[in-house]
C-alpha positions, -999 to 999 in steps of 0.1 A, spaced: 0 0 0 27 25 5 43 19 -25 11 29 -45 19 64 -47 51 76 -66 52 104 -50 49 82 -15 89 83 -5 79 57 29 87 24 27 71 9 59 53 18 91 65 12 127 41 -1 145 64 -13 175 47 14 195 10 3 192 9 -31 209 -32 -28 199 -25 -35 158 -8 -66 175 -34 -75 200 -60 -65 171 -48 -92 147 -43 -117 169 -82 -111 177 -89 -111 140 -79 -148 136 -108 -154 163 -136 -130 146 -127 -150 112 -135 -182 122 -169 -167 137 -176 -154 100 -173 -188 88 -192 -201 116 -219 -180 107 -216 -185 70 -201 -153 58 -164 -150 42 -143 -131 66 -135 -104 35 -166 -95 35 -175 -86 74 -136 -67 73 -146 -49 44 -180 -39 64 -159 -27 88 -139 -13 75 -161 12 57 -180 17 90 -147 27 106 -131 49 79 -160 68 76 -153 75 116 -123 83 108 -136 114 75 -156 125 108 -130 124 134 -111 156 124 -139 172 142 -147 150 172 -134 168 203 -136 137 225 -113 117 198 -78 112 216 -70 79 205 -62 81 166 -42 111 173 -23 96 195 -14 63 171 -17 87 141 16 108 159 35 72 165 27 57 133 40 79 105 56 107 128 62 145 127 96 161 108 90 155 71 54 149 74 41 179 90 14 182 65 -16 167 90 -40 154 59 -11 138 44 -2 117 76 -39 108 77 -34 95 41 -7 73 51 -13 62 88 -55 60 81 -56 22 76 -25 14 105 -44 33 129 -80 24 127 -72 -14 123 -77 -19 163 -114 -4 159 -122 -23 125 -112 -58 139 -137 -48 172 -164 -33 148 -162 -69 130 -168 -87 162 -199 -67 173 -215 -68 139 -212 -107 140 -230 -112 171 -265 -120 172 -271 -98 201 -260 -62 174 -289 -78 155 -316 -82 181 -301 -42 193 -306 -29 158 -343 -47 155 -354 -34 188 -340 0 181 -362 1 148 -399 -8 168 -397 -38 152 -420 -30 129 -432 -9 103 -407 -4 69 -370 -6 67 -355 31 73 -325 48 85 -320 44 119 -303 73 141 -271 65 160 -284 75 191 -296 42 198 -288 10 223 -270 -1 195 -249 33 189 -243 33 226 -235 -5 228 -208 -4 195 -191 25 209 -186 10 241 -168 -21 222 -141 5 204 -136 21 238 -159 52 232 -190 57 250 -197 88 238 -199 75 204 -234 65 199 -248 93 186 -223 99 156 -213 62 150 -243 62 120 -246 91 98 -274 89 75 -264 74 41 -235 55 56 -219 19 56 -236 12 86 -271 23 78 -270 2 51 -261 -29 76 -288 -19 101 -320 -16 69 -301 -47 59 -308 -67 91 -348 -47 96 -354 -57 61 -344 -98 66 -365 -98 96 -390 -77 82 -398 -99 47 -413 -130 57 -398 -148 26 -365 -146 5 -364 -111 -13 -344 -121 -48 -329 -78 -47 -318 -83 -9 -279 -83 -12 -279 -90 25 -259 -68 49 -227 -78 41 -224 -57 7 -208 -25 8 -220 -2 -23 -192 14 -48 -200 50 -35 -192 36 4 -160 21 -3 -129 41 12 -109 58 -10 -71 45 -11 -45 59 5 -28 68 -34 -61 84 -41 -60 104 -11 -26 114 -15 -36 124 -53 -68 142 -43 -45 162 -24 -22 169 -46 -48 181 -74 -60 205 -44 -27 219 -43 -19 224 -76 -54 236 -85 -42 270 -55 -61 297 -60 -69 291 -94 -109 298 -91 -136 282 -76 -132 250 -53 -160 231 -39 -140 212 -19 -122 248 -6 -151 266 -4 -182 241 9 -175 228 46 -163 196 51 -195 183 75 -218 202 45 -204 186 18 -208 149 40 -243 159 54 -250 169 12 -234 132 -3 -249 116 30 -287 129 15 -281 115 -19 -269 87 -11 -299 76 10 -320 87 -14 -304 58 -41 -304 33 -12 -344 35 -11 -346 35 -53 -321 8 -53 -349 -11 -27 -378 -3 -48 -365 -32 -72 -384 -61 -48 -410 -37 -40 -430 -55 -68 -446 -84 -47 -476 -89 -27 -509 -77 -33 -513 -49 -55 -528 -25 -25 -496 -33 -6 -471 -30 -33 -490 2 -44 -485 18 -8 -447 2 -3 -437 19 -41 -456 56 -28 -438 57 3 -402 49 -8 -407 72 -41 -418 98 -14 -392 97 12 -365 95 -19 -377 123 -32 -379 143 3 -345 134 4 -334 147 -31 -351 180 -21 -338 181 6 -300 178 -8 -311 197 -35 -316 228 -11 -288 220 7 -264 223 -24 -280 258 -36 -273 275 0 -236 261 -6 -234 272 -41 -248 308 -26 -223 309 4 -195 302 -20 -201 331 -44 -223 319 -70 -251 349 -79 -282 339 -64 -307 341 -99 -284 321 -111 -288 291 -88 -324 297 -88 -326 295 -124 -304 262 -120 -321 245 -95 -357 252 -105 -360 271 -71 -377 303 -55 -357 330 -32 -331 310 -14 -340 338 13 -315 351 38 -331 330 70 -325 302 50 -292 305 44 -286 312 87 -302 276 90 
């Protein structure tokens, strides 16, 4: 992995000061077997977790009760030469959450996450995104050694949304759904980037300077994710309303209604949410407007 980068001058990682990466894949060997026990192949609950966790980690920058990840992040790939913080997070990302992936793993296995997330969700009604504040928030961030987790381990859209409607859904459906790809499947737009497209993301920012416009420069960070977050919900429930055909025609009717609704609440909603940004970064109101098929983006708006 580090030698995916040319410009990537490190040839290893010392990891001689985290006796957790140790103690973490010595656990691993443990959690695998579960998988198989349980029928799953082991790549496929890591890569679960994995998204779940480097998702945490896109959010940690601004978690205030986060010490632990600094704290690795500082003895993994250092100071000196690599001063530049987001470029250390490139490199030390996957050495430093591997502790909290392998644990995430093990909780998402047990049957008792399962029987948290169905309770959390009523246990009954239709598959939706459930909130992280939840006994299941509170109970997987007391396995990664953060209690105050709970209400930020699941923002909306995420990895681990998906594996909570995943789990409501196979409890919900009283036979086999043919479009269920179980909760095991991470989509495309959830997988984490790699540490040589980080490091080239970053180096595009660079070079790009000053040079006009940036989204990325210009948009907050927790707008941009709260923006992606909305769309990406929004194709979850289309993506769902492939197996929505079944039943009676009443029931099918109402399930197609609902989830066409909520995806288009959603859409709306990220639709509004990008004109305010486009606004706030300079972008002449009529325009936008005129773009986005909108009225007055008034001024109390844009103060929400």
């Amino acid at each position: 992995m580090l030698d995916a980068d040319a410009d990537q001058h490190m040839e290893n990682l010392d990891l001689r000061t985290i006796p957790e990466v140790v103690g973490a894949q010595l656990r691993w060997r443990e959690v695998s077997r579960r998988a198989r026990r349980a029928g799953v192949e082991p790549a496929e609950v890591f890569g679960m977790a994995r998204a779940v966790v480097c998702q945490w980690w896109e959010h940690s920058l601004h978690w205030e009760q986060e010490r632990i990840w600094p704290r690795r992040l500082e003895q993994v790939a250092g100071r000196g030469a690599h001063e530049d913080v987001d470029r250390r997070r490139a490199i030390g990302r996957d050495a430093v959450v591997f502790p909290e992936i392998v644990a995430v793993a093990d909780v998402l296995l047990d049957p008792a996450a399962e029987e948290l997330t169905w309770t959390d969700s009523g246990r009954a009604g239709l598959p939706r995104p459930l909130p992280g504040e939840s006994r299941f928030g509170r109970h997987l961030g007391e396995q990664v050694g953060r209690p105050w987790l709970g209400p930020l381990a699941a923002p909306d859209g995420g990895p681990l949304i998906t594996w909570k409607a995943a789990v409501i859904r196979r409890r919900w459906h009283t036979r086999d759904d043919p479009y269920d790809a179980g909760p095991w499947r991470v989509r495309a737009d959830q997988q984490p980037p790699t540490m040589a497209a980080l490091l080239r993301e970053q180096t595009r920012e660079k070079t790009a300077g000053g040079s006009g416009t940036n989204w990325r420069s210009t948009v907050p960070p927790e707008q941009r994710m709260f923006i992606t977050n909305l769309i990406e919900a929004a194709q979850d429930e289309l993506l769902q309303l492939r197996g929505a055909h079944q039943g009676r025609t009443a029931d099918a009717a109402r399930l197609l209604l609902q989830r066409l609704g909520h995806s288009i609440d959603l859409l709306d909603q990220a639709l509004r949410e990008t004109a305010l940004a486009a606004v706030n970064a300079g972008v002449a109101l009529h325009d936008v407007e005129q773009w986005a098929g909108l009225g007055t983006v008034t001024a109390d708006e844009n103060d929400e």
